[in-house]
C-alpha positions in Angstrom: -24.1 -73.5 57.2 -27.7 -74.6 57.2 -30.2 -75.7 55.0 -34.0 -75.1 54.4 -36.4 -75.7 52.5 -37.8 -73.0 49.2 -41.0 -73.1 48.0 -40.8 -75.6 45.9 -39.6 -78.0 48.3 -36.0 -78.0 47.2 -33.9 -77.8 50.0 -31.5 -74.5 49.9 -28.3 -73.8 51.2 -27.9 -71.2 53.5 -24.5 -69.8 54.1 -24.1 -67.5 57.1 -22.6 -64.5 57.3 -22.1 -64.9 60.9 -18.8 -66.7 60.9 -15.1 -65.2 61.5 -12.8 -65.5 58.7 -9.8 -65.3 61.0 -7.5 -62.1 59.2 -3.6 -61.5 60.6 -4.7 -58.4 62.6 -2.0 -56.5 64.9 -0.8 -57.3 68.4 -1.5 -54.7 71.2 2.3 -54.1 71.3 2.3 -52.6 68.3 1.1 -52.6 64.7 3.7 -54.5 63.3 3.2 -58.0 65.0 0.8 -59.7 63.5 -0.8 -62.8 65.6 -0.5 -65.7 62.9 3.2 -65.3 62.3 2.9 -64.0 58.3 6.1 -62.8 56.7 5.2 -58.9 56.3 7.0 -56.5 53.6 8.1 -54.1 55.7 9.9 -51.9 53.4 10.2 -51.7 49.3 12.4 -49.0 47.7 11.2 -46.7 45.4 14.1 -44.1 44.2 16.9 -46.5 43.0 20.3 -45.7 44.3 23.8 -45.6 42.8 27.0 -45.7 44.6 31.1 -45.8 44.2 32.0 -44.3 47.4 35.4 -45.7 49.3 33.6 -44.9 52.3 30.8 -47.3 53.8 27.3 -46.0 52.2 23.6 -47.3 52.6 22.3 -48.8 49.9 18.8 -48.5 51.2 17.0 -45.4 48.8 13.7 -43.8 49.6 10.8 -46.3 49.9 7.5 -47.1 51.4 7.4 -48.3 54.9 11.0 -48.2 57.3 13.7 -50.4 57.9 13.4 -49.7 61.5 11.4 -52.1 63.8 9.4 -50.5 66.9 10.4 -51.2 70.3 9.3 -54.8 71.6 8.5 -56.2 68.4 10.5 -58.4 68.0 10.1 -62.5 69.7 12.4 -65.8 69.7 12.7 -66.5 66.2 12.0 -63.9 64.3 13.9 -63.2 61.3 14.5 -59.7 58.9 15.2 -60.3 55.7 16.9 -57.5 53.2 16.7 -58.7 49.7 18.2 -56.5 46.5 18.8 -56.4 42.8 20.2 -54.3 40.8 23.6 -53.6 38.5 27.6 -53.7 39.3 30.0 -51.6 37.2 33.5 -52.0 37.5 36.4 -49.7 36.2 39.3 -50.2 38.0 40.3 -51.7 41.9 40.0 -55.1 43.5 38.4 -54.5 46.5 34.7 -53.9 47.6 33.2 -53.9 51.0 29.9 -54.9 52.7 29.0 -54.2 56.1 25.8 -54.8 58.0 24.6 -52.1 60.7 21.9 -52.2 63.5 21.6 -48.5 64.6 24.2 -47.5 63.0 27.1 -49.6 64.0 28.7 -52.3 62.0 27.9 -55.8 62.8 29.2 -57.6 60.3 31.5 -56.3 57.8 34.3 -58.1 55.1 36.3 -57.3 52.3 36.4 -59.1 49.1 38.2 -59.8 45.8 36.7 -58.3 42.9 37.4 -58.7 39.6 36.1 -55.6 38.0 32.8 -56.5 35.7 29.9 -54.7 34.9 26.3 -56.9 35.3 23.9 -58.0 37.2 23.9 -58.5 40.7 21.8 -59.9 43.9 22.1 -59.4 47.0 20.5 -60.9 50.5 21.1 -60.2 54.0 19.7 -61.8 56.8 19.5 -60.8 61.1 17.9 -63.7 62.9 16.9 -62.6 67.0 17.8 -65.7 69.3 16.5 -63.6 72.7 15.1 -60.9 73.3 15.2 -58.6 76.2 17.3 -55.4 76.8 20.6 -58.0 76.6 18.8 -59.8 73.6 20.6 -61.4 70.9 20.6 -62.2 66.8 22.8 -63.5 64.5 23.5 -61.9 60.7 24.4 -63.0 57.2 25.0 -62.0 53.8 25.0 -63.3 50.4 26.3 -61.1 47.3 26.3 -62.5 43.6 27.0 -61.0 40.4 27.5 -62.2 36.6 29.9 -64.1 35.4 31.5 -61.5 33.4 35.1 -60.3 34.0 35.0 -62.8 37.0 32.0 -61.3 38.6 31.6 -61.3 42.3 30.2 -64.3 44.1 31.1 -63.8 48.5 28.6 -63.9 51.6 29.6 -64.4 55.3 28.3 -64.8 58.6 28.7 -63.9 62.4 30.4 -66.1 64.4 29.3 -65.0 67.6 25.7 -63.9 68.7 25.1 -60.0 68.2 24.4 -57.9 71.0 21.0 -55.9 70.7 18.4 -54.4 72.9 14.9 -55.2 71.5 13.2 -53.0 74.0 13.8 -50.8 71.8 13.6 -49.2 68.1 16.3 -50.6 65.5 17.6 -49.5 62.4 18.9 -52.3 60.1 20.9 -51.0 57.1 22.9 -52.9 54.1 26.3 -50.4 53.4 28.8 -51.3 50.4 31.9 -49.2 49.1 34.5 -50.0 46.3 38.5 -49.5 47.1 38.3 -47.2 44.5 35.8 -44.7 43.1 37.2 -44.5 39.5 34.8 -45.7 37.6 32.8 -48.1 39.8 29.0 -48.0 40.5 26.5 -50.0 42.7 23.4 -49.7 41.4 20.2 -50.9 43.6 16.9 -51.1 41.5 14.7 -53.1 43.7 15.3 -53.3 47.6 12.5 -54.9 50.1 12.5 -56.1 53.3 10.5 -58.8 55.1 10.3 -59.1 58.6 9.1 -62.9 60.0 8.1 -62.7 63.5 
């Protein structure tokens, strides 16, 4: 900034239009890094989903953007973060699975008690990378709520060892679910995102 002075002898301010306003811009490696380590919305869902297989299924619907991260993306630290909302019906069983899946193959998966309900629900499921590296490493968690009604559902869990996975390369990262029984049970996913934090 400078100043000078007008015609009337009042001194002006002068802003310049000569100085860098510092924007996240990409990384060479690829478009997704981005140099000043902003959480960036990677993927939002746009087709809401509905569910009451027995059998693991993706919850993730069609979207904008991918829940698959280039090659060499990913650094020490960084963390992918799969948030959801939506509605649980229950008519009959006990049982409902989760399961979390890099490329395809489970990671993390439990089965808990459920006391058959019908309401709200949230969901969040987390991979944090610890190395990276064809032998790199992460760890995952999950975190599953739903209404009080009829007992609702209320579970998460965690790995207990680090998680293999090659970050030289492109990965997939999926959220699955299923019910121990299709009668009458639905998962329905309204709003899915996903955040990746390098």
């Amino acid at each position: 900034m400078s100043q000078c002075l007008n015609k009337l002898g009042v001194t002006d301010v002068v802003v310049r239009n000569d100085i860098e306003f510092r924007h996240p811009v990409p990384d060479t490696t690829n478009n997704l890094i981005n140099a000043y380590g902003v959480d960036m919305t990677i993927f939002s869902m746009t087709t809401p989903t509905s569910i009451s297989a027995i059998t693991q299924t993706t919850i993730v619907g069609a979207g904008r953007g991918s829940t698959t991260i280039p090659a060499n993306t990913f650094r020490p630290g960084s963390v992918l973060k799969l948030t959801c909302f939506g509605t649980i019906v229950g008519g009959g069983g006990t049982e409902v699975v989760l399961g979390l899946y890099i490329n395809g193959v489970v990671v993390l998966t439990r089965a808990h008690t459920y006391n058959p309900a019908s309401s709200g629900y949230v969901g969040l499921a987390s991979f944090g990378i610890n190395t990276i590296g064809a032998s790199g490493t992460c760890e995952s968690a999950y975190m599953f709520t739903s209404g009080p009604a009829g007992g609702g559902l209320d579970c998460g869990d965690a790995s207990i060892a680090p998680i293999a996975i090659d970050t030289t390369i492109s990965n997939s990262f999926d959220v699955r679910f299923n019910f121990d029984t299709a009668a009458g049970n639905s998962l329905n996913t309204r709003i899915l995102t996903c955040v990746l934090a390098i």
